[in-house]
The first five atom37 places (N, CA, C, CB, O) and aatype in JSON, in Angstrom:
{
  "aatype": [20, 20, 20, 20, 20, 20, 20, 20, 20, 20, 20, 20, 20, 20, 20, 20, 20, 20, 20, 20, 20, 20, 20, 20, 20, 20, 20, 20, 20, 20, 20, 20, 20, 20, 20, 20, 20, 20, 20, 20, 20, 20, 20, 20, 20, 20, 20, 20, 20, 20, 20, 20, 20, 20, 20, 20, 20, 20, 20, 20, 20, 20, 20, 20, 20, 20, 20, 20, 20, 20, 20, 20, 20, 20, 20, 20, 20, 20, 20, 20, 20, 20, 20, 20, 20, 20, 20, 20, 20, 20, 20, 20, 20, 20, 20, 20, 20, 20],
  "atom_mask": [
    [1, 1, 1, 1, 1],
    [1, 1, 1, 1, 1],
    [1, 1, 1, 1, 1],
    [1, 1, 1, 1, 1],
    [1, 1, 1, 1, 1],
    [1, 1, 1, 1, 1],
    [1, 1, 1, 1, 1],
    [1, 1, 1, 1, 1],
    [1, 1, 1, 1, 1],
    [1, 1, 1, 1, 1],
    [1, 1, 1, 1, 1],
    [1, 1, 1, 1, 1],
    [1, 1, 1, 1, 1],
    [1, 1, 1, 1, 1],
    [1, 1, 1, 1, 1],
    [1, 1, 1, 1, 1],
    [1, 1, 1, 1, 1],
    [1, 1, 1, 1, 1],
    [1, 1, 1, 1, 1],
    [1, 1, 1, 1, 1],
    [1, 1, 1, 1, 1],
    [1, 1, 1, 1, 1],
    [1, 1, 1, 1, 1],
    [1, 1, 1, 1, 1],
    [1, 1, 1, 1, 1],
    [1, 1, 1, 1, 1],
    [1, 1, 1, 1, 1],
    [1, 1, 1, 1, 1],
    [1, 1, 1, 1, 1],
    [1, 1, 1, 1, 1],
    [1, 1, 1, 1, 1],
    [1, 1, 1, 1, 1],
    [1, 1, 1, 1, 1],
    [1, 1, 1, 1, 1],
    [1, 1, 1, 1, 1],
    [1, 1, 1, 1, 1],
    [1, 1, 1, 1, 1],
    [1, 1, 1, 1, 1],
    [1, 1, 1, 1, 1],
    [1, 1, 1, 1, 1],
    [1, 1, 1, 1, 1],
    [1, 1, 1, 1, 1],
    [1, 1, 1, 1, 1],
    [1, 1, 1, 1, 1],
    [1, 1, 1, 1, 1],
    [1, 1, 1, 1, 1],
    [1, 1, 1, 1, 1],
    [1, 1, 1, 1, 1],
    [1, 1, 1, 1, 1],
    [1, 1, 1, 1, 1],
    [1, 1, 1, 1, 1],
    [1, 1, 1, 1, 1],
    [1, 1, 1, 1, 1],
    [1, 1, 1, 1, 1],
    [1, 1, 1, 1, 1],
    [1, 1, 1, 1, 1],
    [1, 1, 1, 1, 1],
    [1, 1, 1, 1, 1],
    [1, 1, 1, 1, 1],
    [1, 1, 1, 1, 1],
    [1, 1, 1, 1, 1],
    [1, 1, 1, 1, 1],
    [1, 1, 1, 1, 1],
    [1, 1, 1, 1, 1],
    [1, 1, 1, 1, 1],
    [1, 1, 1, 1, 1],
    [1, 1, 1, 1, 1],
    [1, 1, 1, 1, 1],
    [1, 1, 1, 1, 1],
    [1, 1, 1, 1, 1],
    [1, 1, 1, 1, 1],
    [1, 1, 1, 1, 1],
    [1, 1, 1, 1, 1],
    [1, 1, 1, 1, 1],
    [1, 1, 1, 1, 1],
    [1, 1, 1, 1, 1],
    [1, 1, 1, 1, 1],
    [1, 1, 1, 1, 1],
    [1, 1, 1, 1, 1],
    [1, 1, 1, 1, 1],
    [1, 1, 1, 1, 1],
    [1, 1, 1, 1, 1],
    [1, 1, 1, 1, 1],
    [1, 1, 1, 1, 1],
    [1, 1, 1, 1, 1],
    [1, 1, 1, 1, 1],
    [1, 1, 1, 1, 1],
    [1, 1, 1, 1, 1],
    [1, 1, 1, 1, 1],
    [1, 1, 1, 1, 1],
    [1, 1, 1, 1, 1],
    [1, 1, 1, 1, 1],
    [1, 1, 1, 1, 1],
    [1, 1, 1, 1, 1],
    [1, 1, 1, 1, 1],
    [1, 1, 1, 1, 1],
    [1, 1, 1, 1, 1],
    [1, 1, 1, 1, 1]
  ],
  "atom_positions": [
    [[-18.94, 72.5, 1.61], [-18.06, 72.58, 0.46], [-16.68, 73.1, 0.88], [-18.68, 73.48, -0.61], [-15.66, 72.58, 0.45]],
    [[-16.68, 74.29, 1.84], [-15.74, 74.68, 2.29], [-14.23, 73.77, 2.96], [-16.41, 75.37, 3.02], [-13.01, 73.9, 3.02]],
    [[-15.43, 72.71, 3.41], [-14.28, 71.57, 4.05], [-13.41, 70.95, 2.83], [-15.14, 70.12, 4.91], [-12.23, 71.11, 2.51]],
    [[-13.96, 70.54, 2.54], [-13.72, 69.61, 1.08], [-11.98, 70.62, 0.32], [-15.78, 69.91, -0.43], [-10.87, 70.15, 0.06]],
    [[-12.52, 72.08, 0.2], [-11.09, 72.75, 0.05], [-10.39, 72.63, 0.71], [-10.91, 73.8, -0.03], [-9.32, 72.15, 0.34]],
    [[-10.57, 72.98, 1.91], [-9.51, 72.94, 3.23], [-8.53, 71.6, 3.13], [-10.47, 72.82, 4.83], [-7.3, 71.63, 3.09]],
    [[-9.38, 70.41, 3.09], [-8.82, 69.32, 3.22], [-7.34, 69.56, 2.14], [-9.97, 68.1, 2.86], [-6.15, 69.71, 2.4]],
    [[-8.16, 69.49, 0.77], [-7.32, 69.7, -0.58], [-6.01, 70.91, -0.14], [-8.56, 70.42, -2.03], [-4.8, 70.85, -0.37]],
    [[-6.58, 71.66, 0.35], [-5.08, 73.0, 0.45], [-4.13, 72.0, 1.56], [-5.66, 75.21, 1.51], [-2.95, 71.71, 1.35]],
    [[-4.67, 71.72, 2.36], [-3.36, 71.37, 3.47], [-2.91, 69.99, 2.67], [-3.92, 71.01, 5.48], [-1.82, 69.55, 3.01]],
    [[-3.57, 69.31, 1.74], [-2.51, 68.01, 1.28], [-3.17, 67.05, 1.74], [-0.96, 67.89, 1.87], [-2.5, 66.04, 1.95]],
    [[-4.76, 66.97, 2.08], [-4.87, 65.74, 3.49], [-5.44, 64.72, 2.02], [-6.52, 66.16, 5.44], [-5.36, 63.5, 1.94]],
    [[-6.02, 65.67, 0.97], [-6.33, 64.29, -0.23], [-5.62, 64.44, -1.27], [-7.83, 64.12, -0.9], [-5.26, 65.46, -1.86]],
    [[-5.39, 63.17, -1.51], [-4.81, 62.83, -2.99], [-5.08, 61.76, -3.24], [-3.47, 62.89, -3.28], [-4.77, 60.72, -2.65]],
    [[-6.07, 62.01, -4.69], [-6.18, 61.33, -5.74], [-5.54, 60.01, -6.23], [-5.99, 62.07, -6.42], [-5.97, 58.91, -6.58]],
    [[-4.46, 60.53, -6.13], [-3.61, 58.88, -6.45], [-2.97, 57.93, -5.66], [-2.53, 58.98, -7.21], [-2.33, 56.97, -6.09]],
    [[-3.31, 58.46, -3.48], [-2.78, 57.16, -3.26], [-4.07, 56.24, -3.39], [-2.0, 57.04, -1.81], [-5.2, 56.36, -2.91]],
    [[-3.74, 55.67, -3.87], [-4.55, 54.19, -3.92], [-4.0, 52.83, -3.67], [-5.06, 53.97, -5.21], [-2.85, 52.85, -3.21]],
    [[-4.46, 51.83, -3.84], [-3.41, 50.62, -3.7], [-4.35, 49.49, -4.39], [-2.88, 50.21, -1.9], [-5.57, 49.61, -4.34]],
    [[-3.72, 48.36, -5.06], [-4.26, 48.0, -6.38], [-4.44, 46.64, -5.95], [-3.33, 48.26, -7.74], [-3.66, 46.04, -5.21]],
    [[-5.93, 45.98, -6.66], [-6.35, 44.58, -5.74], [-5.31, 43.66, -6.51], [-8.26, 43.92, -5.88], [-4.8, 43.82, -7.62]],
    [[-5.18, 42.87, -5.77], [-3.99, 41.36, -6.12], [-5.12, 40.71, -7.39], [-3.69, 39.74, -4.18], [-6.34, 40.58, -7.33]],
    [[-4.11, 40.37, -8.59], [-4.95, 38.94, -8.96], [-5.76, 39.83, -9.98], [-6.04, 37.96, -7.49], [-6.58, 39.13, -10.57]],
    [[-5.81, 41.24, -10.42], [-6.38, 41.63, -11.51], [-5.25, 42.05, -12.33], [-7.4, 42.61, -11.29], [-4.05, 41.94, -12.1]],
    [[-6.15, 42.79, -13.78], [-4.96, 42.64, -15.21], [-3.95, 43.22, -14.69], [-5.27, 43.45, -16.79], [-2.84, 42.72, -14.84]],
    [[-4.15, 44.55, -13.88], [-2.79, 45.54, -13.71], [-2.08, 44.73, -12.9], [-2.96, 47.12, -13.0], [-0.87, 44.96, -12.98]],
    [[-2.47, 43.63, -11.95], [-1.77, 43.5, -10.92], [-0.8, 42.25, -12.29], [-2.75, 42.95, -9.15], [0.38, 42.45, -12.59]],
    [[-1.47, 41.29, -12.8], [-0.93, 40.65, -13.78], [0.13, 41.33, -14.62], [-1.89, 40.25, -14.48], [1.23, 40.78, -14.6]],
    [[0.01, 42.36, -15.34], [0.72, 43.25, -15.77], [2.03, 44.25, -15.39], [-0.03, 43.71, -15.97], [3.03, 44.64, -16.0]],
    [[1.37, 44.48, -13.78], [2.82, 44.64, -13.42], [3.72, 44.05, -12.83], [2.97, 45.35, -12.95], [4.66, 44.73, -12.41]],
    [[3.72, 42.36, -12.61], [4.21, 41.68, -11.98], [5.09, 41.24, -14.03], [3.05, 40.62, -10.73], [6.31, 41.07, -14.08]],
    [[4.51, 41.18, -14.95], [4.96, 40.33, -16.13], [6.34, 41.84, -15.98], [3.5, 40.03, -17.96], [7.49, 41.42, -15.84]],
    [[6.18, 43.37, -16.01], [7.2, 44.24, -16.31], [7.88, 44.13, -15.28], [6.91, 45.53, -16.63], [9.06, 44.44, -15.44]],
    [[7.49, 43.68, -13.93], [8.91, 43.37, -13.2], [9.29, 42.76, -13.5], [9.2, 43.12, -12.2], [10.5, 42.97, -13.39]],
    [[9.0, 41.38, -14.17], [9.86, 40.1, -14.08], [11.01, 40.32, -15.39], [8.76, 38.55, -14.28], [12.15, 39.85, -15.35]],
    [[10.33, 41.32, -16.84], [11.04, 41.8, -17.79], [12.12, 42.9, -17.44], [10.17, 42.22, -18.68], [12.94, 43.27, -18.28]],
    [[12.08, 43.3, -16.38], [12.58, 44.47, -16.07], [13.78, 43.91, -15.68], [11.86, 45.33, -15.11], [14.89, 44.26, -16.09]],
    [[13.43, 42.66, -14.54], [14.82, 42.42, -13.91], [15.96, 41.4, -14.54], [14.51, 41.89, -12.53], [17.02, 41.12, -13.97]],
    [[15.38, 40.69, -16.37], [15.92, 39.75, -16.65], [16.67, 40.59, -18.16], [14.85, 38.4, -16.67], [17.39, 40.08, -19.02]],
    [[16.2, 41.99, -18.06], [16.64, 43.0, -18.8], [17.98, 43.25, -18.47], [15.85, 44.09, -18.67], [18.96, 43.02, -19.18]],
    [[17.94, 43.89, -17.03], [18.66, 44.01, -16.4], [19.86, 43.15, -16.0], [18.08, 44.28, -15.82], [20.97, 43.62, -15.79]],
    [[19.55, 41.92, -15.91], [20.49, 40.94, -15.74], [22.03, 40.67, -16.94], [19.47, 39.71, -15.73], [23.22, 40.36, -16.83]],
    [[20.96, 41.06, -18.14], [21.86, 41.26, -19.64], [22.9, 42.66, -19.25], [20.54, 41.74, -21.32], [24.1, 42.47, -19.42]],
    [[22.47, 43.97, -18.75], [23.26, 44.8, -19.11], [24.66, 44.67, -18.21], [22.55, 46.04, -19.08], [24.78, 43.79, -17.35]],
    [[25.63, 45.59, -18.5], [26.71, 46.04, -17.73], [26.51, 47.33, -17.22], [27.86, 46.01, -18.43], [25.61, 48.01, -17.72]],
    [[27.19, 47.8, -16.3], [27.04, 48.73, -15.27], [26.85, 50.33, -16.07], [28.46, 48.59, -14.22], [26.42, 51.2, -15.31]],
    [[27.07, 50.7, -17.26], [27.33, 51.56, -18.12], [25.73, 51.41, -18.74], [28.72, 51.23, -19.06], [24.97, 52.36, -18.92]],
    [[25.4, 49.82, -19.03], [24.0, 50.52, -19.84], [22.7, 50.51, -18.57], [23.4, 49.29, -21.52], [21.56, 50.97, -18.54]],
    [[23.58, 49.69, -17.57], [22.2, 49.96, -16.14], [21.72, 51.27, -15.89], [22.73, 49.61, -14.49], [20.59, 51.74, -15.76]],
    [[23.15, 51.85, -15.86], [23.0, 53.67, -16.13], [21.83, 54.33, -16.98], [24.35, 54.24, -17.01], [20.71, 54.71, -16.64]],
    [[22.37, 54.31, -17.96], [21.27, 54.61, -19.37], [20.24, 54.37, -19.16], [21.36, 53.92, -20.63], [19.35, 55.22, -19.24]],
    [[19.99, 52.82, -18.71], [18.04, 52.3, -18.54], [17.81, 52.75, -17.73], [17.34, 50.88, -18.29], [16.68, 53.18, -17.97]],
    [[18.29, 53.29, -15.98], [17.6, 54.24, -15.42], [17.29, 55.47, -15.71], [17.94, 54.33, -14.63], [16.33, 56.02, -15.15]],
    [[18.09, 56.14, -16.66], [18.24, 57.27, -16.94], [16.59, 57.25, -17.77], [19.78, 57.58, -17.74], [15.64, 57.96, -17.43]],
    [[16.58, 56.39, -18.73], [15.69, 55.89, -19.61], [14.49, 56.23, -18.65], [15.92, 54.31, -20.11], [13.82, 57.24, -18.84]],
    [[14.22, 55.22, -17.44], [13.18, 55.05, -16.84], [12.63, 56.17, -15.64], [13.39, 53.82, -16.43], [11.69, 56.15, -14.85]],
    [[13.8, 57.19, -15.94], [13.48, 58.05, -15.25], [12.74, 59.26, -16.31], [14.73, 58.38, -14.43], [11.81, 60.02, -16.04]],
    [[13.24, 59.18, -17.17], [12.21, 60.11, -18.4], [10.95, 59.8, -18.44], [12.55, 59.91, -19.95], [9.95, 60.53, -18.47]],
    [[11.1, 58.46, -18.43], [9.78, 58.04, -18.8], [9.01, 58.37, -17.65], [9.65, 56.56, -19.18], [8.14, 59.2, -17.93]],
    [[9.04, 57.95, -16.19], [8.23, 58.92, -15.1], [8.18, 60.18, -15.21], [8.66, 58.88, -13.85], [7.17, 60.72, -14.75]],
    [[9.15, 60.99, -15.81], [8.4, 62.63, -15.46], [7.55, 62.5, -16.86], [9.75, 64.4, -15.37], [6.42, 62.95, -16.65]],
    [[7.69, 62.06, -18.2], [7.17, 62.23, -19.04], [5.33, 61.49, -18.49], [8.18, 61.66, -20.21], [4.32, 62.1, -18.86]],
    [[5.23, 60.4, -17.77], [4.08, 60.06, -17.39], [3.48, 60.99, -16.14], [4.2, 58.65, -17.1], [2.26, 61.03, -16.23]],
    [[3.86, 61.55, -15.28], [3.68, 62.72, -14.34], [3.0, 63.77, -14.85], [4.88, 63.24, -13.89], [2.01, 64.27, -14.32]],
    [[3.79, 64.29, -16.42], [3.33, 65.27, -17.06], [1.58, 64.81, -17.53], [4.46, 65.55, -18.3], [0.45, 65.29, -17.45]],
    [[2.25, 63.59, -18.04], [0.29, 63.44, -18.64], [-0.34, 62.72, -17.98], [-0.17, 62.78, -20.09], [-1.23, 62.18, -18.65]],
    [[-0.32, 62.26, -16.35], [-1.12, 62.22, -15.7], [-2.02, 63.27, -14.73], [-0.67, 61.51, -15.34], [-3.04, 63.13, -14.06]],
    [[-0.74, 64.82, -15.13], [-1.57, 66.08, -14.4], [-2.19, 66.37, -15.49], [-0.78, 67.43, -13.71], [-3.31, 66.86, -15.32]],
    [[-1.86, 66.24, -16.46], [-2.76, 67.17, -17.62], [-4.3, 66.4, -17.94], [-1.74, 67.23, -19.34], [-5.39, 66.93, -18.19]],
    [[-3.9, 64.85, -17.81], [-5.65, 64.32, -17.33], [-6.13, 64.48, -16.36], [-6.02, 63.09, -17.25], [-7.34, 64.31, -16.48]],
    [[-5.76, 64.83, -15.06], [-6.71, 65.33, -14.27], [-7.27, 66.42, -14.25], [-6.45, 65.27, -13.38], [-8.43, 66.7, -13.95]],
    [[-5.86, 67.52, -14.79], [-6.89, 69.18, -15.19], [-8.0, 69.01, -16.14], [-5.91, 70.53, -16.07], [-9.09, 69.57, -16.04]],
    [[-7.53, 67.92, -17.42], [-9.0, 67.93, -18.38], [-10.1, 67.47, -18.03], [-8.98, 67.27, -19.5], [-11.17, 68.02, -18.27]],
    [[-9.87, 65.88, -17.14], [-10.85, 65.97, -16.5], [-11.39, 66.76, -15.44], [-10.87, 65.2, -16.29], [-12.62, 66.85, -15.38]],
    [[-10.96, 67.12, -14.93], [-11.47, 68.35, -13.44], [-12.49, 69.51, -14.49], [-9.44, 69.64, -12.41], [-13.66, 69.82, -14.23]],
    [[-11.78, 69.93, -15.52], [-12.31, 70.59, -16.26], [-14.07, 70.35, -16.97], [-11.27, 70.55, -17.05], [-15.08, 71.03, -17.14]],
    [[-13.72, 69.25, -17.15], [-14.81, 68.7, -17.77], [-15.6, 68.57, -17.15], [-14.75, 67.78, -18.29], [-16.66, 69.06, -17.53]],
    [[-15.57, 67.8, -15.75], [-16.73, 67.89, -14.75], [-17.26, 68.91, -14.38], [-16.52, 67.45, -13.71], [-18.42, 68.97, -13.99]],
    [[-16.2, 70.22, -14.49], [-17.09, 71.82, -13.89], [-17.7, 71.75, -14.91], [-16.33, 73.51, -13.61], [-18.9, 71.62, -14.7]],
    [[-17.38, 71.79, -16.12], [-18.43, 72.05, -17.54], [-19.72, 71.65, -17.1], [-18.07, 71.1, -19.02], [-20.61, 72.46, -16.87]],
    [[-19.88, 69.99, -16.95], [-21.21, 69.61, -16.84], [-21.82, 70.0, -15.32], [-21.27, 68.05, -17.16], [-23.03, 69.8, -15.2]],
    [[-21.41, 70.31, -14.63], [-22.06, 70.64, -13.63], [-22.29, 72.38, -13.76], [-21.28, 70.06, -12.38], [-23.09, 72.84, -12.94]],
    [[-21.83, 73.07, -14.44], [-22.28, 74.4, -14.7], [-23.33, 74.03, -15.81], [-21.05, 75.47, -15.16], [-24.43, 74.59, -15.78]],
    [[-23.06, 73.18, -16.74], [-24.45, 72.71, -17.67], [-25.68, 72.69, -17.12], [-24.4, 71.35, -18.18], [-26.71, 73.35, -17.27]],
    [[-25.26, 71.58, -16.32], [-26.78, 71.06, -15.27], [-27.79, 72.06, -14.56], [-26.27, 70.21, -13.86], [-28.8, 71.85, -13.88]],
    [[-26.91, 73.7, -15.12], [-27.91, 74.5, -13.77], [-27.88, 75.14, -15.23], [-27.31, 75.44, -11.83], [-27.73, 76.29, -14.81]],
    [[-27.89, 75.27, -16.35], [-28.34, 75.66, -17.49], [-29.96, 75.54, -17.91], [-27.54, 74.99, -18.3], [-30.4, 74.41, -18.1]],
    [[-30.75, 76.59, -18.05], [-32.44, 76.11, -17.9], [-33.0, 76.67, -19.84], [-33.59, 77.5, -16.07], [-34.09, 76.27, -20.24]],
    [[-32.48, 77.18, -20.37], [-32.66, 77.5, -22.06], [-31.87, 77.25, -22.53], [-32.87, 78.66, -22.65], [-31.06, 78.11, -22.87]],
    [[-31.66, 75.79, -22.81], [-30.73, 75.43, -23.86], [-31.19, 74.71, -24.82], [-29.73, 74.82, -23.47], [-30.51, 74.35, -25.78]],
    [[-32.77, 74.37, -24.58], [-33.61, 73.09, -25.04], [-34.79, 73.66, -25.76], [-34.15, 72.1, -23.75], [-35.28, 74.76, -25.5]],
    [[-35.26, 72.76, -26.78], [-36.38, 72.91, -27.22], [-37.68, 73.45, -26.47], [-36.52, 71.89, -27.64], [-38.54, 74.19, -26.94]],
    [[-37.59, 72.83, -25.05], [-38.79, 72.9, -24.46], [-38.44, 73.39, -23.6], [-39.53, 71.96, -24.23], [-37.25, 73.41, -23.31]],
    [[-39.87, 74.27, -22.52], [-39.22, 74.82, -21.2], [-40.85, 73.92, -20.24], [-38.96, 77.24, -21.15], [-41.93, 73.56, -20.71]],
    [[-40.31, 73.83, -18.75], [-40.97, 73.58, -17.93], [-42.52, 74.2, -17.81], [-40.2, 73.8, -17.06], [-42.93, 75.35, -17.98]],
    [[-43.14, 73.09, -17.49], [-44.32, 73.74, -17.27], [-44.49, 74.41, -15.56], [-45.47, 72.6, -17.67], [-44.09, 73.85, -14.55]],
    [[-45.28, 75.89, -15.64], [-45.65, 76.07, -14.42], [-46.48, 75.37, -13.96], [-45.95, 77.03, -14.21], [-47.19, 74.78, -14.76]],
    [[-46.76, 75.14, -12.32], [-47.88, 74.72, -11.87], [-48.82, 75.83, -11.58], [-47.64, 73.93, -10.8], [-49.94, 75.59, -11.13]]
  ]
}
C-alpha cells in the first residue's frame, strides 16, 4: 500500500493522462467543436478573438474546479464503502459460528 502513496506524492500517477480511442462519440464530438470553434473564429475580428479566449479560458478553470471536486467526491465515496465493507452489525442477521 505504501508504494501506491509514494508513487502518488512524487507525481509518478495521474488520473487524467489518458488518451482517447479514434472513431468514438468523444472523439466524434470533439472533432464537430473544433471544426465550430475554428469557423467561429473565422467570423470574429481581432478584439472579439480576444474576448473568446478570454471566454475559453474561464471556462477551463471553471471545468478544473469541477473536475477536482469530482474526484474528491468520488475518492470520498469509495473510502465510505470500503470502510462499510469491514462493517460486521449493521444487518439484520449475524454470521453463523462454526
Amino acid at each position: 500500500m505504501r508504494r501506491i502513496l509514494e508513487e502518488l506524492w512524487y507525481g509518478n500517477i495521474n488520473p487524467q493522462d489518458k488518451q482517447f480511442n479514434r472513431g468514438t462519440k468523444f472523439d466524434e464530438a470533439l472533432r464537430l467543436l473544433s471544426r465550430n470553434e475554428e469557423k467561429l473564429i473565422a467570423m470574429l475580428d481581432e478584439k472579439e478573438k480576444d474576448i473568446f479566449e478570454k471566454f475559453k479560458d474561464n471556462q477551463d478553470e471553471i471545468a478544473k474546479y469541477n473536475s477536482a471536486d469530482a474526484f474528491v467526491a468520488g475518492f470520498r465515496l469509495g473510502a465510505r464503502l470500503v470502510i462499510e465493507s469491514f462493517s460486521e452489525d449493521d444487518g439484520f442477521f449475524t454470521e453463523l459460528e462454526a
